[in-house]
C-alpha distance (Angstrom), angle and dihedral (degrees) to the residues before:
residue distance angle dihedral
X1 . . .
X2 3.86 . .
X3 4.05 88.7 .
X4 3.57 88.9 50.2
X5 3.74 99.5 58.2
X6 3.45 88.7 48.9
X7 3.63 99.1 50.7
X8 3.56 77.9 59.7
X9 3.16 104.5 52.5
X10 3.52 94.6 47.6
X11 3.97 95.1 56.9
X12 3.78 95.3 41.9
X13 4.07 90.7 50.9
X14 3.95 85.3 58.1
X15 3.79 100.3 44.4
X16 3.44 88.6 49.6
X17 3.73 97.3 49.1
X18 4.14 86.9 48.2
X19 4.09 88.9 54.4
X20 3.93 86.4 55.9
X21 3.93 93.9 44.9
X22 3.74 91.8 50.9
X23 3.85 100.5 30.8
X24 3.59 106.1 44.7
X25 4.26 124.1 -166.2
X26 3.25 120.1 -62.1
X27 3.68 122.8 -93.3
X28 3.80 114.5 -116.6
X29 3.73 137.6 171.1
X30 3.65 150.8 -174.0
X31 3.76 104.1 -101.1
X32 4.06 114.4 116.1
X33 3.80 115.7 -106.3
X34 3.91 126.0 -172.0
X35 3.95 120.4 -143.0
X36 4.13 111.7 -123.5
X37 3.79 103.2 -137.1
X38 3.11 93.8 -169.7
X39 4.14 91.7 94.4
X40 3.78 89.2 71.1
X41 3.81 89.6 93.9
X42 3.91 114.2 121.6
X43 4.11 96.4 -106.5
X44 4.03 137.7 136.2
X45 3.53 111.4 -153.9
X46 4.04 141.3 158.0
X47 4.01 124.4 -130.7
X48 3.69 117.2 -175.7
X49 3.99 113.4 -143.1
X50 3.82 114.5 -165.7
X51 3.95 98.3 -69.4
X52 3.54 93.7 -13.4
X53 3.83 133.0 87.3
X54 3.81 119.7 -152.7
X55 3.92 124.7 -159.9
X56 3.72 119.7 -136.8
X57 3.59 115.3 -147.6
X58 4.31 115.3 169.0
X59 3.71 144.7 149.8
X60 3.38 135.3 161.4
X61 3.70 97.8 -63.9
X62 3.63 107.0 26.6
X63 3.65 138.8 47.4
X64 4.00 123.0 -161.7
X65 3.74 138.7 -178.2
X66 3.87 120.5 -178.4
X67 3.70 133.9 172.9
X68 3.94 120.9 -128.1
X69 3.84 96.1 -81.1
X70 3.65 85.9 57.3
X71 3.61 95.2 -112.2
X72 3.72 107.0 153.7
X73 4.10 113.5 -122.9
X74 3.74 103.4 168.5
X75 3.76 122.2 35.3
X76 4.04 123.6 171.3
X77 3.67 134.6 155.1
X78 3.67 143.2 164.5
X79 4.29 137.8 -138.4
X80 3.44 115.8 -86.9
X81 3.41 102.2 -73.4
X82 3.92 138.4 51.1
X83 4.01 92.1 -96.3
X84 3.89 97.4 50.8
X85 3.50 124.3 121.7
X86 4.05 120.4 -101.8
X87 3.08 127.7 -134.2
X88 4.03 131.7 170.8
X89 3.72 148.8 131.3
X90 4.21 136.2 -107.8
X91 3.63 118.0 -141.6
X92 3.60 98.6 164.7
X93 3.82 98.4 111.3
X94 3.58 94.0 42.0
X95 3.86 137.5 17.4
X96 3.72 98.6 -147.4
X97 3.79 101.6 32.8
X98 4.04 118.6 54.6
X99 3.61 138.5 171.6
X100 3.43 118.2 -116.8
X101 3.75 121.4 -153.2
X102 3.55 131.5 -178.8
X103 4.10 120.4 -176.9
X104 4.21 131.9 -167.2
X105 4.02 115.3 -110.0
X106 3.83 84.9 -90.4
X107 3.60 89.5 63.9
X108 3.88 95.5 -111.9
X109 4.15 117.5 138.2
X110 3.87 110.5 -89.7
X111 3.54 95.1 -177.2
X112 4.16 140.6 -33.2
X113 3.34 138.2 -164.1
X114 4.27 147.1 155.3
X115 4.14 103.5 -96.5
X116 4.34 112.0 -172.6
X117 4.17 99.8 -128.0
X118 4.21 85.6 -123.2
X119 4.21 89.6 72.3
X120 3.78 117.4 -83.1
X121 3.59 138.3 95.1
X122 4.10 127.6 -111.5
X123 3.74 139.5 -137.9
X124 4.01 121.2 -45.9
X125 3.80 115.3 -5.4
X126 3.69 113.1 -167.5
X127 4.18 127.3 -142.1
X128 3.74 134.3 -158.7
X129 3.59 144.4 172.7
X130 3.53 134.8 -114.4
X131 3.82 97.7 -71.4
X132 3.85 94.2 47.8
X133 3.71 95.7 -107.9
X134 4.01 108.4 137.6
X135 3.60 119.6 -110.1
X136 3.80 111.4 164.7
X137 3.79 147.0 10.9
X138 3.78 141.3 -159.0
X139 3.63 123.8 -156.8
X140 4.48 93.9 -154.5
X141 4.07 88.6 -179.7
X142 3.79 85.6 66.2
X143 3.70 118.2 125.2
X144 3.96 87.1 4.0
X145 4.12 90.3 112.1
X146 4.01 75.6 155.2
X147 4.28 93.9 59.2
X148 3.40 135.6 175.5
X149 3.82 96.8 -77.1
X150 3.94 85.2 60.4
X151 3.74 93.0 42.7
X152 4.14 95.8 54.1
X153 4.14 84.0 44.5
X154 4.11 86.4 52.4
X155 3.39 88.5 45.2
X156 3.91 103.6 50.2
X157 3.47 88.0 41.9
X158 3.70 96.0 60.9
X159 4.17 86.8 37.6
X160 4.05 92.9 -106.9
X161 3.29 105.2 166.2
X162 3.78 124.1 -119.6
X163 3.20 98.0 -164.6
X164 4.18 125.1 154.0
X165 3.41 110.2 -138.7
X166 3.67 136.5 145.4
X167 4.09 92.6 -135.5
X168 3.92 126.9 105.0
X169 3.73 81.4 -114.0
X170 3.26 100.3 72.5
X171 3.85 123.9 117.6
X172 3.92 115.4 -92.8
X173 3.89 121.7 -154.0
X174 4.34 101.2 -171.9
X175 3.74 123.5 -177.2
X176 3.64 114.0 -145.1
X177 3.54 142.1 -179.6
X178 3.54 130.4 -146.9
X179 4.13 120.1 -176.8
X180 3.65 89.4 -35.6
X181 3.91 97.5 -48.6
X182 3.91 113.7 113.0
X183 3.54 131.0 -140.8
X184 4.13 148.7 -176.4
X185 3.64 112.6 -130.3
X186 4.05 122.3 -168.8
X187 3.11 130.5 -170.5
X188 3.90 127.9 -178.3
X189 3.91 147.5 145.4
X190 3.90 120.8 -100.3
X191 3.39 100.9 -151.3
X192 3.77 90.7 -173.9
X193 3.44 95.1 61.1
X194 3.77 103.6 35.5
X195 4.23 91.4 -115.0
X196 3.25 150.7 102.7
X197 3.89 124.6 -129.6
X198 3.62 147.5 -164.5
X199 3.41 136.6 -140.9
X200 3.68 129.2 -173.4
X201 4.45 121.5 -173.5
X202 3.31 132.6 -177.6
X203 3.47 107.6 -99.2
X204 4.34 96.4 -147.1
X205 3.70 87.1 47.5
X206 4.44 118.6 13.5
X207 3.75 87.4 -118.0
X208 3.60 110.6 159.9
X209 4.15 99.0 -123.6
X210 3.88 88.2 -174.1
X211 3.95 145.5 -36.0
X212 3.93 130.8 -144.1
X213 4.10 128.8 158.8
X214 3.77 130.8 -159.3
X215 4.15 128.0 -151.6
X216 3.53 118.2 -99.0
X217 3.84 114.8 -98.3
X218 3.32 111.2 -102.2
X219 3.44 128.8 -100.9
X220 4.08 115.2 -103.3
């Protein structure tokens, strides 16, 4: 069973890294966008897209698009009542690298940025206030001379997989910093060894600042 897992592992980790070669991110800007509401409606519906045929799924709080493997691509939802904010991602260009987007009740952009699917957030992310004008920015790939092209290599390299899934098992790639000093930290189940370990790099250079693992919790 052990072999089979990793057999699995192995193949998803390289289909995944050929949908980033051939996809590419997402291109994203800082031009002020507004959020039409009016898609929170409950409806099923089908759009076809070139080749491709997207799955509408809404209601009054949530909006989804998925592809025909079920895979979601657009996500967005709003608070619990019909003047909340929204707030949601777009991972149709991509499956591991998204936009998220989060707008004010009166549907103007709040803020938007590129987030990786495996937990951390990319390049400049762009903030605004309530009438859409632009008041700050954030570059997030700062400091990370060692970015997220270097982290994927690192991680196929040592056969980390890369994996999109939906589970708690899933690989997780965290920025963190620590009194200034930045740093890579992965986290990801060894299946042939029955644990889960850690990895933290340094994020200027990849060096690996220390490892430890911990067994799997057992099954109840």
């Amino acid at each position: 069973m052990k072999c089979y897992f990793i057999l699995i592992a192995l193949y998803s980790t390289t289909l995944c890294n050929s949908q980033i070669v051939n996809k590419g991110r997402p291109n994203i800007d800082s031009a002020a966008e507004e959020f039409d509401k009016s898609v929170f409606i409950n409806k099923r519906s089908i759009r076809i897209d070139g080749n491709d045929t997207i799955y509408i799924n809404s209601d009054s709080f949530r909006y989804v698009e998925s592809d025909k493997n079920h895979r979601e691509l657009k996500q967005f939802s709003r608070g619990s009542n019909s003047n909340g904010e929204v707030g949601g991602y777009d991972y149709s260009v991509n499956p591991l690298f998204g936009v998220y987007k989060a707008f004010y009740s009166n549907g103007m952009i709040k803020e938007k940025g590129l987030f990786c699917w495996f937990g951390f957030k990319m390049g400049i992310w762009y903030y605004y206030n309530n009438e859409g004008s632009l008041i700050s920015t954030t570059d997030y790939d700062k400091g990370y001379n060692f970015g997220q092209a270097d982290l994927f290599e690192f991680c196929a390299k040592n056969s980390i997989p890369l994996i999109r899934n939906d589970s708690s098992s899933a690989t997780k790639l965290l920025k963190a910093d620590v009194k200034g000093k930045k740093y890579w930290i992965i986290e990801y189940n060894s299946y042939s060894l029955g644990k889960v370990k850690f990895i933290e790099l340094n994020a200027a250079t990849g060096e690996v600042i220390r490892e430890f693992e911990t067994q799997f919790p057992e099954e109840r």
